[in-house]
ZAMARGU-4260 file (C-alpha; in steps of 0.2 Angstrom, whole numbers, plus 5000, padded with zeros to 4 digits):
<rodrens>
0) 5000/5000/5000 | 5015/5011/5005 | 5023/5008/4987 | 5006/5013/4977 | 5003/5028/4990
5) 5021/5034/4982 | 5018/5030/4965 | 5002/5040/4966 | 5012/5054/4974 | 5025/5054/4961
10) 5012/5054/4946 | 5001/5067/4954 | 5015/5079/4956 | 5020/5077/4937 | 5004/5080/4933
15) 5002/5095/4942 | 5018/5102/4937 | 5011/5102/4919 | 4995/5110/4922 | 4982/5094/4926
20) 4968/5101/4934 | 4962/5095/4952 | 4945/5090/4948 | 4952/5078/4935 | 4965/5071/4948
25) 4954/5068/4959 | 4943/5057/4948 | 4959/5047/4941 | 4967/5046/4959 | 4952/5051/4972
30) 4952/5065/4982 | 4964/5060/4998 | 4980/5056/4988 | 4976/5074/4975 | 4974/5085/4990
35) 4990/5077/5000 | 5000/5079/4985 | 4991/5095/4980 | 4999/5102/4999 | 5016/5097/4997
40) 5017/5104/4978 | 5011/5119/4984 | 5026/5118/4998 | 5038/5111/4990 | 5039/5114/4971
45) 5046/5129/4963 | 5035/5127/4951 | 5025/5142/4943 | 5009/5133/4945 | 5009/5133/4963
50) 5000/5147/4965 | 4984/5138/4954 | 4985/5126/4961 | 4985/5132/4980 | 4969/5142/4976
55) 4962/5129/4966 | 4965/5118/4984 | 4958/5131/4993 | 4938/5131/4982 | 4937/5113/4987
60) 4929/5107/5003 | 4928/5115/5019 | 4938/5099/5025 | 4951/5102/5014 | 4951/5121/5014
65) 4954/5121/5032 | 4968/5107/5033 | 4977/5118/5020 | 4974/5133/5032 | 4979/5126/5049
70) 4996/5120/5038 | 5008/5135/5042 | 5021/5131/5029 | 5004/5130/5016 | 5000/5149/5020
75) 5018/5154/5020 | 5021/5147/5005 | 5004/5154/4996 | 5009/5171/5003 | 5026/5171/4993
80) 5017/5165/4979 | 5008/5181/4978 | 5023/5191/4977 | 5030/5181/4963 | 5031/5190/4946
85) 5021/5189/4931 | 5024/5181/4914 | 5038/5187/4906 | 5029/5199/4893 | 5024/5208/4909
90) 5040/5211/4914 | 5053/5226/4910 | 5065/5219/4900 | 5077/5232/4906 | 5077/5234/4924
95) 5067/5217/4927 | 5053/5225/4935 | 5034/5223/4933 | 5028/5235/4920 | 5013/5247/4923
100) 5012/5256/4907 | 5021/5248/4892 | 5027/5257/4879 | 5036/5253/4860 | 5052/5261/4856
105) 5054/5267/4839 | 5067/5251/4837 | 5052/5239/4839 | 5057/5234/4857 | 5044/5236/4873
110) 5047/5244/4890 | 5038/5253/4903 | 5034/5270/4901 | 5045/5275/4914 | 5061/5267/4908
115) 5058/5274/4892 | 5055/5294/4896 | 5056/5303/4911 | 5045/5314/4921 | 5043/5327/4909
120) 5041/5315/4895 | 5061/5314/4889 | 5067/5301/4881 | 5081/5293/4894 | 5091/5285/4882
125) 5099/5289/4863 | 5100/5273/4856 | 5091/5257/4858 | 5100/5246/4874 | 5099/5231/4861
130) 5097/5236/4844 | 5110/5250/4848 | 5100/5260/4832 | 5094/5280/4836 | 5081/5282/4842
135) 5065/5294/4839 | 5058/5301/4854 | 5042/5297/4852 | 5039/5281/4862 | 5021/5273/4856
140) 5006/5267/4870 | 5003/5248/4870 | 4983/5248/4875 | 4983/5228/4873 | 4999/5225/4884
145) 4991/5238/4898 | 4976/5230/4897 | 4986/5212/4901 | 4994/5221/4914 | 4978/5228/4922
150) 4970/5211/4919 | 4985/5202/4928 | 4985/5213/4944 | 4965/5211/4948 | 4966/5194/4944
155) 4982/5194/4958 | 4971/5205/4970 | 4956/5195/4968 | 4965/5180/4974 | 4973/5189/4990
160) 4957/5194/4992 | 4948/5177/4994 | 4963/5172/5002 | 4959/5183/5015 | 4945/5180/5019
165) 4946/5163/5020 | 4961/5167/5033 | 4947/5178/5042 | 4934/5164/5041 | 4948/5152/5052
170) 4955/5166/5063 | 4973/5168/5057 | 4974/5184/5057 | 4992/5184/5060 | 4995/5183/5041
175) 4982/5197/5034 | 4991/5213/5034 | 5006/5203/5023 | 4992/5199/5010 | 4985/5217/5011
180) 5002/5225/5010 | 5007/5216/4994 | 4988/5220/4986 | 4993/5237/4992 | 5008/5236/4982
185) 4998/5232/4968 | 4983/5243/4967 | 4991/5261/4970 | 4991/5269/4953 | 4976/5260/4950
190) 4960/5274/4944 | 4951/5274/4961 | 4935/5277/4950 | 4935/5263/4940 | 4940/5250/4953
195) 4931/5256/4970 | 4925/5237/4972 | 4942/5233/4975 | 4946/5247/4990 | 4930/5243/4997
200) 4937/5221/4996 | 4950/5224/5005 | 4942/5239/5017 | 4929/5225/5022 | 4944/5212/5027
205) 4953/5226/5036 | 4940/5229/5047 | 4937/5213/5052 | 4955/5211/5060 | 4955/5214/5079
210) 4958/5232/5080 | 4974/5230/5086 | 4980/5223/5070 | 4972/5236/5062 | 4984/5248/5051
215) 4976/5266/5054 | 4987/5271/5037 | 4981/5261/5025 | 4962/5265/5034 | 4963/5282/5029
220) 4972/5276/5010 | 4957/5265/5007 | 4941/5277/5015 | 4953/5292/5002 | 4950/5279/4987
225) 4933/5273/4990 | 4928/5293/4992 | 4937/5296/4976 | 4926/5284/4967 | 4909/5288/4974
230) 4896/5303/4971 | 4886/5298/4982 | 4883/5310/4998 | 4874/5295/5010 | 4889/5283/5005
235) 4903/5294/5007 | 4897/5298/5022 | 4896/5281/5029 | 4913/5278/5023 | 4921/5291/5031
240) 4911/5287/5049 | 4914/5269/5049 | 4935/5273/5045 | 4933/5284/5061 | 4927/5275/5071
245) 4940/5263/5067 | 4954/5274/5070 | 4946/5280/5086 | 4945/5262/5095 | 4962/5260/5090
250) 4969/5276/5095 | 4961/5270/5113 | 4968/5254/5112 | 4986/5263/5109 | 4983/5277/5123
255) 4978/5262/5135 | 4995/5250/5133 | 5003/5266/5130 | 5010/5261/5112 | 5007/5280/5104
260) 5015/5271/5086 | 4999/5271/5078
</rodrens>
């Protein structure tokens, strides 16, 4: 029995590592050998599916969602995953960092706007770094690669976002503000009009932390973009008295253990 268990393992990973789903794994193998192996790929692989397949884990049965959750080195692991970069198209090919507005050169090659020009809209470079050809200064907008790249990061957020919740639902709070940090990261130069939903996500989650946990920073951030994004007099309002009354039963919490670092 020992010897099949392993062979399962075995075949289950490989199959994970190239993208098999874990409903069909779980037909094929059953359910306790998938969600086993499902746990340690998550942990253990370097594998860019990991992070698929650890949400995928996590939409399965309460049963299982909770064992993945009570495993420390499962939400540790997750957690990293989230910080991972995108697919390569995504990324600057000259600094290596994620790209928020990509842009052509007029030699063909793509980069992020603000590798290509600075603040006052200057091209930064003569020649191309690779072609090594002149080049124009106008640098040219990529709508469909921004649109990936929109597309990428509310995708990434969404999953943070269920994550979190679940991580609420179980009482492990002690992960929550790493998750809502790196959404932060993420959402910034988003339009606060257009992606409200999002602010008000991960408002709701931040308020259902112990108010000690509470970061009164991002608070005020979040109450700034939901305001930004509504007309709505009665709403804003709300908003703003449900943030204060946040920061005030934290500020007494500080006041009372005398910790004034709010």
């Amino acid at each position: 029995k020992m010897k099949t268990l392993k062979i399962h393992r075995h075949d289950i990973l490989t199959l994970l590592e190239n993208g098999a789903s874990l409903c069909v794994l779980e037909t094929i193998f059953g359910t306790e050998y998938v969600q086993e192996a499902a746990l340690e790929f998550v942990k253990n692989s370097n594998n860019n599916r990991r992070l698929e397949t650890g949400c995928a884990l996590l939409e399965r049965s309460t049963p299982s969602t909770k064992s993945a959750i009570n495993d420390d080195n499962f939400v540790v692991s997750l957690i990293n995953c989230f910080e991972e970069d995108p697919d390569e198209e995504l990324i600057d090919p000259l600094f290596c960092t994620r790209m928020k507005d990509p842009v052509v050169l007029s030699s063909g090659f793509v980069v992020d706007r603000d590798s290509a020009v600075d603040e006052r809209g200057v091209l930064r470079m003569r020649n191309c770094p690779w072609s090594r050809e002149p080049l124009r200064d106008e640098v040219y907008p990529l709508k469909t690669h921004k649109s990936k790249v929109i597309s990428w990061k509310i995708s990434r957020i969404s999953q943070i976002t269920s994550f979190s919740m679940q991580l609420v639902h179980f009482r492990k709070f002690e992960y929550i503000n790493q998750l809502l940090a790196i959404a932060e990261e993420l959402i910034y130069e988003f339009d606060s009009a257009n992606y409200a939903h999002i602010f008000k996500n991960l408002a709701d989650i931040e308020s259902q932390l112990p108010i000690s946990m509470q970061n009164p920073c991002r608070i005020i951030l979040n109450c700034n973009y939901q305001l930004k994004g509504s007309s709505d007099d009665n709403k804003n309002a709300k908003i703003i008295d449900e943030a204060c009354e946040i920061l005030f039963h934290r500020a007494e919490i500080a006041l009372n253990s005398r910790d004034l670092q709010l």
